[in-house]
C-alpha positions in Angstrom: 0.0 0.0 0.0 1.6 3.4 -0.8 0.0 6.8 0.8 1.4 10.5 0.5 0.9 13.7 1.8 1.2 16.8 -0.1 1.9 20.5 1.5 -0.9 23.2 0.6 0.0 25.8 2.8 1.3 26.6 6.5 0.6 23.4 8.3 -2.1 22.0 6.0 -1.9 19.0 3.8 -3.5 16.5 1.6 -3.4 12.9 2.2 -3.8 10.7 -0.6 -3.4 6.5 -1.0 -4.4 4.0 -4.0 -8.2 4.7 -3.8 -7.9 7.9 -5.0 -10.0 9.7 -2.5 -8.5 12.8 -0.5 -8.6 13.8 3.2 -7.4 16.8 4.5 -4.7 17.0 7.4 -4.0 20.3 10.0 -3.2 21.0 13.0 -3.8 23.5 15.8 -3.9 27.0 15.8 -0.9 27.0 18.9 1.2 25.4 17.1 0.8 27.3 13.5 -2.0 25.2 12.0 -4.9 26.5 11.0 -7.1 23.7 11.8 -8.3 23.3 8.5 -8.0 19.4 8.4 -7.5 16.3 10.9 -4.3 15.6 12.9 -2.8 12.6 11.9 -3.4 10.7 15.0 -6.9 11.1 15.0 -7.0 9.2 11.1 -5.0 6.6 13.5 -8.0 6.2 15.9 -10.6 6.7 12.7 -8.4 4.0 11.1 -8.9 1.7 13.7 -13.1 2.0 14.5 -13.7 1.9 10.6 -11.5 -1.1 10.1 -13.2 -3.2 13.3 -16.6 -1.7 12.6 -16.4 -3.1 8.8 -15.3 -6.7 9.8 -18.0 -6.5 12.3 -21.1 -5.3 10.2 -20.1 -8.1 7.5 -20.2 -10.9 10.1 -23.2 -9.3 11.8 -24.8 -9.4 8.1 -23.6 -13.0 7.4 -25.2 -13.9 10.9 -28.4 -12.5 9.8 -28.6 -10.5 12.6 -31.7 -7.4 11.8 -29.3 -3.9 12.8 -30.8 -0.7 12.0 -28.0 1.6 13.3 -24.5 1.1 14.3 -21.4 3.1 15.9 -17.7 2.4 17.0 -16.5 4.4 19.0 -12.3 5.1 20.0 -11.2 6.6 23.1 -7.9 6.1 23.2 -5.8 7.7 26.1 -2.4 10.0 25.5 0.0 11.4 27.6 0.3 15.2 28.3 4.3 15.0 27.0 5.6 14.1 23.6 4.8 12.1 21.6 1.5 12.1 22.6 1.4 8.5 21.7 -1.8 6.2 22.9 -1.2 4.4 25.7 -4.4 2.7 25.8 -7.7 2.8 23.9 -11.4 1.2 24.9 -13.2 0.4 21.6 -17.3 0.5 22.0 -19.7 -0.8 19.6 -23.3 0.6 20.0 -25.2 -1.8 17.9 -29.5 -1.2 17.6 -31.9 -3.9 15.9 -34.5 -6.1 15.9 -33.5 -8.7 18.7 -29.6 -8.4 18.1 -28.1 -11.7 19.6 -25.3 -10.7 21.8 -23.7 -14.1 20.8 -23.3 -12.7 16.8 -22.5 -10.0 17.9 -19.7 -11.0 20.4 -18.3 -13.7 17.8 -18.3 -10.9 15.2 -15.9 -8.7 17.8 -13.6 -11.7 18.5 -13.3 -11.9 14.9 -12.4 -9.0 14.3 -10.1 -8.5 17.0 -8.3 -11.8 16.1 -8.6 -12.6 12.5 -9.7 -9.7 10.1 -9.1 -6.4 11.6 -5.0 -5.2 10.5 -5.5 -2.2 11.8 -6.1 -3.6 15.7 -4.0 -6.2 15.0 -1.0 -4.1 14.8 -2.0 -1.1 17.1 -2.8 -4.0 20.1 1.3 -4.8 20.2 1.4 -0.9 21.2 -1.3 -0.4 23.4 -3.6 -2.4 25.5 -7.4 -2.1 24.2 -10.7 -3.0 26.1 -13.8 -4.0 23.7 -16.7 -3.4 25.1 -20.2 -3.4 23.0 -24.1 -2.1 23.9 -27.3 -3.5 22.2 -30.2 -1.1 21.6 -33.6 -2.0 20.9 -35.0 -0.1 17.8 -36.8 1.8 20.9 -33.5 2.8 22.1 -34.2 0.7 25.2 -30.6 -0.7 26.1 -31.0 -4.6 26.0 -27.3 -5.9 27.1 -24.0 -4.2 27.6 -20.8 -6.5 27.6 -16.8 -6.8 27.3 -15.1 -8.8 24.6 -11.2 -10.4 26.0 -9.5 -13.0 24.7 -9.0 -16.5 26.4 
């Protein structure tokens, strides 16, 4: 996979990789950005909820299982010195149906975690990560709330 990153102006730049599609990157006004664009860690932390929240969709698909709305969310922790790197990160996934089984859903996490999902797979040797999931009814009525670790 190749990506690049091309100045505009100041601090802000383009980022670009083999799909063709564009996303601007700044940074904060205190430190001469003009925060026109994200910072580059938080496409890290984006990087890592799209990539889990597309392996688990497909398998919650393949399962069957009737979601009407779903959302990963990344918290991930960081130091107040430099680098500012995460030192830990608690991944939720808010999923809302029609009777959601938390066993899909909980298989489709492991999954992901352990087979499909690069992007965790390679930030987990640098941080520790919790995986914790909520299933909504479509009335928004929480139905189970759980935490995903390995054996």
């Amino acid at each position: 996979m190749d990506a690049k990153v091309t100045w505009s102006q100041g601090m802000s730049f383009v980022g670009t990789a083999g799909s063709g599609f564009t996303v601007p990157l700044g940074t904060d006004l205190s430190v001469g950005g003009q925060n026109d664009g994200f910072y580059p860690l938080e496409l890290m932390a984006i990087s890592l909820a799209g990539c889990t929240a597309m392996d688990v969709m497909s398998i919650l698909r393949k399962k069957q299982q009737a979601v009407t709305a779903f959302e990963v969310q990344v918290q991930a922790s960081q130091p107040e010195t430099h680098p500012h790197v995460f030192t830990h990160a608690r991944i939720i996934y808010k999923v809302t149906g029609k009777a959601v089984q938390e066993s899909a859903l909980v298989r489709a996490i492991e999954l992901s975690a352990l087979k499909y999902c690069p992007a965790q797979t390679m930030l987990s040797k640098a941080f520790p990560m919790d995986l914790v999931y909520e299933i909504y009814e479509e009335d928004g009525m929480l139905v189970n709330l759980g935490e995903w670790k390995p054996r």
